[in-house]
C-alpha positions, 0 to 999 in steps of 0.5 A: 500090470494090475488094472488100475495101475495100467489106467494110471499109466494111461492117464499118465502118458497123456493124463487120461480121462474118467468115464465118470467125466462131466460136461465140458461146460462144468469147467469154466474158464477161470476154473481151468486157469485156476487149476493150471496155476495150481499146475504151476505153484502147487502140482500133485506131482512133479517130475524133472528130466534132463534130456541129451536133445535140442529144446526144439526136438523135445518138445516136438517129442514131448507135444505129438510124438507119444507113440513113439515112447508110450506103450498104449498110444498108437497114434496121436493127430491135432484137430486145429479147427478152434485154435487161436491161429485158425487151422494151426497147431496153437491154444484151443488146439484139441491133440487127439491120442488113440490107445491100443484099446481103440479108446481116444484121449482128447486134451484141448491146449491151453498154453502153447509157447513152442518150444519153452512150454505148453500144457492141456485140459482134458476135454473129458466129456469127449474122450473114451478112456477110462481113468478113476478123475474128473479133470487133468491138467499137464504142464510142461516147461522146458529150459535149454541149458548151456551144453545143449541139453534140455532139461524138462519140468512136468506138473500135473494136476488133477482131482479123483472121481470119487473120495472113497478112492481118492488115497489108491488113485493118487498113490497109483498116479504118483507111481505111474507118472514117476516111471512113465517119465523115467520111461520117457527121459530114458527113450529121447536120451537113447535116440540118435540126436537130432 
C-alpha cells in the first residue's frame, strides 16, 4: 500500500493524528462543538452500514473492539480518569489505540450515549501517528431496525495540515474511509452473532 494511502487508512480505523498537530489548547470547546455539528449536518465523508448484529454488540465492536477488524491496531484501552462519570467509560474518556508501529492514537470522547451514538476529538498533540491533518472528529449513529439488524451512520470531519496538499489528502481519505468501513461491515456480518 503506498505510504500515504496507508496513513489514510490508519487515520480512517480511528481517524488518526497529524505530526503536525498542535497544542491541545488550540481547540477550544465551542470549536470542537463547531465541528462536530458539522459532523453531524455537513461531514467530509459519510458511510452507512447495515450489520446483521444487535445494536448493543455493534457498538461495543464499533467503541473498543478495533483490533479485531483493523489491520493496524493492536490494541485499543480507555484512560477514564477525566471522564464525566469519575473512572467510568463516559464523555471526557481518552480511547487509547496502539498500532503496529507502536505509535498510539489518543481520541478523547466527546459524545457518549451507548448504544445509539458516540463520537471523539483527536486529542492530536499527545498522539504519535503520523497522518497529513490537524484535527478529526468521527461521529457514529446507530439505529436498531425492526429485524434485528443495525444499521450504522459514520461521519467524519477533519481539516488537512497544509493546502498545497489538501486535493491528495482528502481524495486518499475518501478512499480509505469507504473501504476501511466496507472492511469493517463485511467482518461484524461475517461473525457468529451475538
Amino acid at each position: 500500500m503506498p505510504p500515504l494511502s496507508k496513513a489514510v487508512s490508519i487515520f480512517v480505523a480511528c481517524v488518526a493524528l497529524s505530526s503536525h498537530a498542535q497544542p491541545a489548547n488550540e481547540f477550544s470547546d465551542s470549536f470542537i462543538r463547531e465541528q462536530f455539528e458539522k459532523a453531524k449536518s455537513d461531514p467530509n465523508n459519510r458511510v452507512l452500514l447495515d450489520i446483521d448484529q444487535s445494536i448493543e454488540m455493534v457498538f461495543q465492536a464499533l467503541l473498543a473492539e478495533l483490533p479485531d477488524y483493523s489491520d493496524d491496531i493492536i490494541s485499543t484501552l480507555f484512560d477514564n480518569s477525566n471522564s464525566l462519570r469519575r473512572d467510568e467509560l463516559d464523555i471526557g474518556s481518552r480511547r487509547i489505540s496502539t498500532m503496529e508501529n507502536e505509535d498510539i492514537l489518543i481520541q478523547k470522547i466527546i459524545l457518549f450515549d451507548p448504544p445509539n451514538s458516540f463520537a471523539y476529538f483527536t486529542e492530536m498533540s499527545e498522539s504519535t501517528v503520523n497522518a497529513p491533518i490537524d484535527y478529526s472528529i468521527g461521529l457514529y449513529q446507530l439505529t436498531e431496525q425492526a429485524n434485528g439488524r443495525t444499521a450504522v451512520k459514520v461521519s467524519a470531519v477533519f481539516r488537512p495540515s497544509s493546502r498545497l496538499t489538501a486535493f491528495l489528502v482528502r481524495f486518499a481519505f475518501n478512499r480509505a474511509f469507504e473501504q476501511d468501513f466496507k472492511n469493517t461491515e463485511e467482518y461484524l456480518n461475517s461473525i457468529r452473532r451475538r
